[in-house]
Backbone as CSV, one residue per row, in Angstrom:
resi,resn,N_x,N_y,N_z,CA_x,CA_y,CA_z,C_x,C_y,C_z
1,UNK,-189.087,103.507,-26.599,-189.278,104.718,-25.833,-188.538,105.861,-26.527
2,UNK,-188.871,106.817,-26.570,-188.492,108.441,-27.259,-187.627,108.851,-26.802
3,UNK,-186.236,108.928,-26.827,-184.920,109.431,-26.728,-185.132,111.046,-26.250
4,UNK,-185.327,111.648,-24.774,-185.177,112.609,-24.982,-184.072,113.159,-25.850
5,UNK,-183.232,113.664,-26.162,-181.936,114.229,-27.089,-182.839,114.368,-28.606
6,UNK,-183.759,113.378,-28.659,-184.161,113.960,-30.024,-185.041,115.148,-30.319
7,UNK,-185.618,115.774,-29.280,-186.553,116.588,-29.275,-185.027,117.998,-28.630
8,UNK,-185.058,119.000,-29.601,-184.357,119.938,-28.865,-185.416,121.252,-28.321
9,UNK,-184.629,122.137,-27.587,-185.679,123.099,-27.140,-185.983,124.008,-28.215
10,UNK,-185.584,123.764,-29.171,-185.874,125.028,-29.963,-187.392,124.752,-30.600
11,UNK,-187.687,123.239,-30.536,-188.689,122.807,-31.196,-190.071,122.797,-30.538
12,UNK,-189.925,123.306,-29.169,-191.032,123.746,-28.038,-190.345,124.578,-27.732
13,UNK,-189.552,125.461,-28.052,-189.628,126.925,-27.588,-190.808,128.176,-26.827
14,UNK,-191.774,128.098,-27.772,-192.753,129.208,-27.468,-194.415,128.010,-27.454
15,UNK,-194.996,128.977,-26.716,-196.440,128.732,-26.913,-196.713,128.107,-27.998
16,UNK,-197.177,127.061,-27.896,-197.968,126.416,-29.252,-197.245,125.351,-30.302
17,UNK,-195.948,125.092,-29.871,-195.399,124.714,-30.304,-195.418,122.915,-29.848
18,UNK,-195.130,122.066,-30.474,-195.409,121.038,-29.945,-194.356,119.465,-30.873
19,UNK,-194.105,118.401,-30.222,-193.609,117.313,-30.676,-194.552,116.146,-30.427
20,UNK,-195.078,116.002,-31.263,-196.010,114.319,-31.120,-195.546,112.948,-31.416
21,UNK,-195.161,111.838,-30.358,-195.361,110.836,-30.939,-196.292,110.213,-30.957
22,UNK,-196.521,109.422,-31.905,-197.652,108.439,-32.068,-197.234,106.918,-31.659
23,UNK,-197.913,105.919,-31.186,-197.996,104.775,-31.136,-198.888,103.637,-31.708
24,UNK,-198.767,102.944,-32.310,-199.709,102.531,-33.389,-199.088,101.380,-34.135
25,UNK,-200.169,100.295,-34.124,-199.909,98.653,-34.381,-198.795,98.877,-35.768
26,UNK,-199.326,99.444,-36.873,-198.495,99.511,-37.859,-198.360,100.702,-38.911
27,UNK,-197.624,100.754,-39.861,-197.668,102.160,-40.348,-198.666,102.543,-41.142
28,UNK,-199.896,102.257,-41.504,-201.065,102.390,-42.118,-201.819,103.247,-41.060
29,UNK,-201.735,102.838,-39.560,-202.516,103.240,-38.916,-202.080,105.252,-38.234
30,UNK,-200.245,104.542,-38.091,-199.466,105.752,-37.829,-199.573,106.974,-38.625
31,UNK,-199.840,106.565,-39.492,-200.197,107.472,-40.886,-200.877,108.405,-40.730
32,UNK,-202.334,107.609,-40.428,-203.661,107.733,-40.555,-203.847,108.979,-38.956
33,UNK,-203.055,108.983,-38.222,-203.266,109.392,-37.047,-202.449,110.903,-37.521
34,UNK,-201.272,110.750,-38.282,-200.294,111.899,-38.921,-201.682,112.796,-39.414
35,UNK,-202.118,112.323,-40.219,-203.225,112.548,-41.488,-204.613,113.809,-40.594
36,UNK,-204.822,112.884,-39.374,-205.631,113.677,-38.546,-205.456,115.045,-37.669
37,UNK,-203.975,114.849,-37.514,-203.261,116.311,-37.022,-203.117,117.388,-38.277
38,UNK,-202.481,117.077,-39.285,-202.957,117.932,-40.586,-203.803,118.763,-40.641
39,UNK,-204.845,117.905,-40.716,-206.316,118.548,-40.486,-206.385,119.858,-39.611
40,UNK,-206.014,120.146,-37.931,-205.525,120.794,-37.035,-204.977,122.157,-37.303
41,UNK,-203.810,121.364,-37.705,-202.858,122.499,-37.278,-201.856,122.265,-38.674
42,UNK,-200.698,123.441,-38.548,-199.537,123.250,-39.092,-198.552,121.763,-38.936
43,UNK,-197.817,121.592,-39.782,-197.207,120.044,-39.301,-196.576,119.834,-39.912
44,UNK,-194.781,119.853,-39.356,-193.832,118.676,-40.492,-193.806,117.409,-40.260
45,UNK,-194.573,116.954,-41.274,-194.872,115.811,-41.368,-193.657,114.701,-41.332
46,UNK,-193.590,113.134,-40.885,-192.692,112.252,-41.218,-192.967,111.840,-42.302
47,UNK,-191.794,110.910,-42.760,-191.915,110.155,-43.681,-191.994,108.826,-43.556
48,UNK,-191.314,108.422,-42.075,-191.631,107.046,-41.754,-191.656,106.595,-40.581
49,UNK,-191.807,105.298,-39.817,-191.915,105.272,-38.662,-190.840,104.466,-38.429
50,UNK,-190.708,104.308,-37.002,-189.751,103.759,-36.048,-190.083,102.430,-35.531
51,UNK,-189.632,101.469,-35.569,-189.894,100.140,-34.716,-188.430,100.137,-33.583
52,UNK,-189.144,99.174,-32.501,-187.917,99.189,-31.213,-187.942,97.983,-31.379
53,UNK,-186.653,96.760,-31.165,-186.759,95.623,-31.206,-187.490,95.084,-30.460
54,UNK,-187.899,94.210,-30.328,-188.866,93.785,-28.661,-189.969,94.515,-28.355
55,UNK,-190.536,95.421,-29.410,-191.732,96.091,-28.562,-192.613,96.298,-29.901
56,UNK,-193.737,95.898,-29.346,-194.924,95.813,-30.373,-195.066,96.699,-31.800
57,UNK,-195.523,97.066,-32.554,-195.878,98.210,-32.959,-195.070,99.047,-33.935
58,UNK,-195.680,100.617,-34.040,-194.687,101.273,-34.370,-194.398,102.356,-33.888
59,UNK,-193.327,103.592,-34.137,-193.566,104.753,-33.554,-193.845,105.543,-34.444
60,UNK,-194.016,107.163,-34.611,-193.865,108.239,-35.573,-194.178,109.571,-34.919
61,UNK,-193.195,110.483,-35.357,-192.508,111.582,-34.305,-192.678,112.759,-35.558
62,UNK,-194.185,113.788,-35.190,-193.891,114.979,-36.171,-194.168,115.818,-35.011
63,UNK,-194.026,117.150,-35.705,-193.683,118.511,-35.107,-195.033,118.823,-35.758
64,UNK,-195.717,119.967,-34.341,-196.505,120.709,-34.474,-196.618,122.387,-34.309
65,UNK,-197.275,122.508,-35.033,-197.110,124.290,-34.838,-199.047,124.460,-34.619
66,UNK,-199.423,125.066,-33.404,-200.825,125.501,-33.208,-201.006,126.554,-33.614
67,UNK,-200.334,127.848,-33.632,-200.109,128.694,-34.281,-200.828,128.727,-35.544
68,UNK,-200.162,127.757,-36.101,-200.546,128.503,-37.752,-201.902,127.455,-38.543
69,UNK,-202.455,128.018,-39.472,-203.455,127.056,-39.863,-202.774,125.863,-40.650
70,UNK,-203.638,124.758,-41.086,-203.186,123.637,-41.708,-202.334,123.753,-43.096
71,UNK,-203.156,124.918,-43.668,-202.519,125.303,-45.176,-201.161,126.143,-45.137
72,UNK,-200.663,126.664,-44.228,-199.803,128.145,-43.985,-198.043,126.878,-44.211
């Protein structure tokens, strides 16, 4: 589960601003889901994902900006 404390307000501050996690069997797929927001919007991208002991899967936590186009 996603630690609120890791998300601060500055990072949803204004309109359009956004924090995504993903959930996803493994990091090929987590990726692949990163890969599709790109496309979208602006995005600092991760570099890797998160596993929780005991719980399936994986995680991966990027920042979005709607604001700006994909290339900016």
């Amino acid at each position: 589960m996603l630690c609120p404390k890791l998300i601060s307000e500055v990072q949803v501050a204004e309109p359009g601003l956004a924090v995504v996690q993903a959930a996803a069997c493994d990091d090929q797929t987590a990726f692949a889901i990163q890969q599709l927001l790109v496309a979208w919007c602006a995005i600092a991208p991760a570099d890797r994902t998160t596993r929780e002991p005991g719980e399936p899967g994986v995680r991966l936590l990027c920042f979005l900006d709607l604001r700006r186009a994909p290339d900016a």
